[in-house]
Every structure is written in C-alpha cells, then in structure tokens.
C-alpha positions in Angstrom: 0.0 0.0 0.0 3.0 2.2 -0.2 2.2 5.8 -1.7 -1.8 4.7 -1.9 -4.3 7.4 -0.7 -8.2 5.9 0.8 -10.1 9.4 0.9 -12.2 10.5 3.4 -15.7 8.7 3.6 -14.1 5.8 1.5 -14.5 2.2 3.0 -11.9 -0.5 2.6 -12.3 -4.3 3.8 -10.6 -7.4 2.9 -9.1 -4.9 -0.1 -5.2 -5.7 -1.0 -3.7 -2.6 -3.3 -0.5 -2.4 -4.9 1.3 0.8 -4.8 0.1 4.5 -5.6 -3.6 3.5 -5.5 -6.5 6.1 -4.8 -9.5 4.9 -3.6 -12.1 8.0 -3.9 -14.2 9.8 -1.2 -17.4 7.9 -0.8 -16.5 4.8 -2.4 -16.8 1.2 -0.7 -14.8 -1.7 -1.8 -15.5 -4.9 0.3 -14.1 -8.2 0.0 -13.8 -10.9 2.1 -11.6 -13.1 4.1 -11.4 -15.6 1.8 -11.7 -13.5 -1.5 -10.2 -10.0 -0.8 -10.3 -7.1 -3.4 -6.9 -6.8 -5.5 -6.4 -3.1 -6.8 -3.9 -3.2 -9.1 -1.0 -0.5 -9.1 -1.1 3.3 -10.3 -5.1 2.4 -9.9 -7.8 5.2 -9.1 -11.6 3.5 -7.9 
C-alpha cells in the first residue's frame, strides 16, 4: 500500500492494493476473508 491514498468517507475491507492506488471519497470496496479485493498498481476507484 505504499504511496496509496483511501479518501475521506471511502471504505476498505478485505481490499489488497499495490502501490500508488486512490481509492475515492465515498467509495466502498468490500471483499472478504477468503476472496479479498486486488487493486492493481497506479489504480484510481
């Protein structure tokens, strides 16, 4: 997760992200144990 940014109001759970990743304000991204999220690197959700 190394130069990645979660905005405020955005949820993350069970979510792996490679580097410099933005996950907007307001969004939700929800895995789960077994089956977590992969955000691939220099991604914006």
């Amino acid at each position: 997760m190394e130069d990645s940014v979660v905005e405020e109001g955005a949820e993350a759970e069970y979510v792996i992200t490679d580097k410099q990743v933005v996950i907007s304000a307001g969004k939700t991204m929800k895995g789960t144990d077994t089956y977590p999220i992969y955000i691939m690197k220099n991604y914006t959700v």
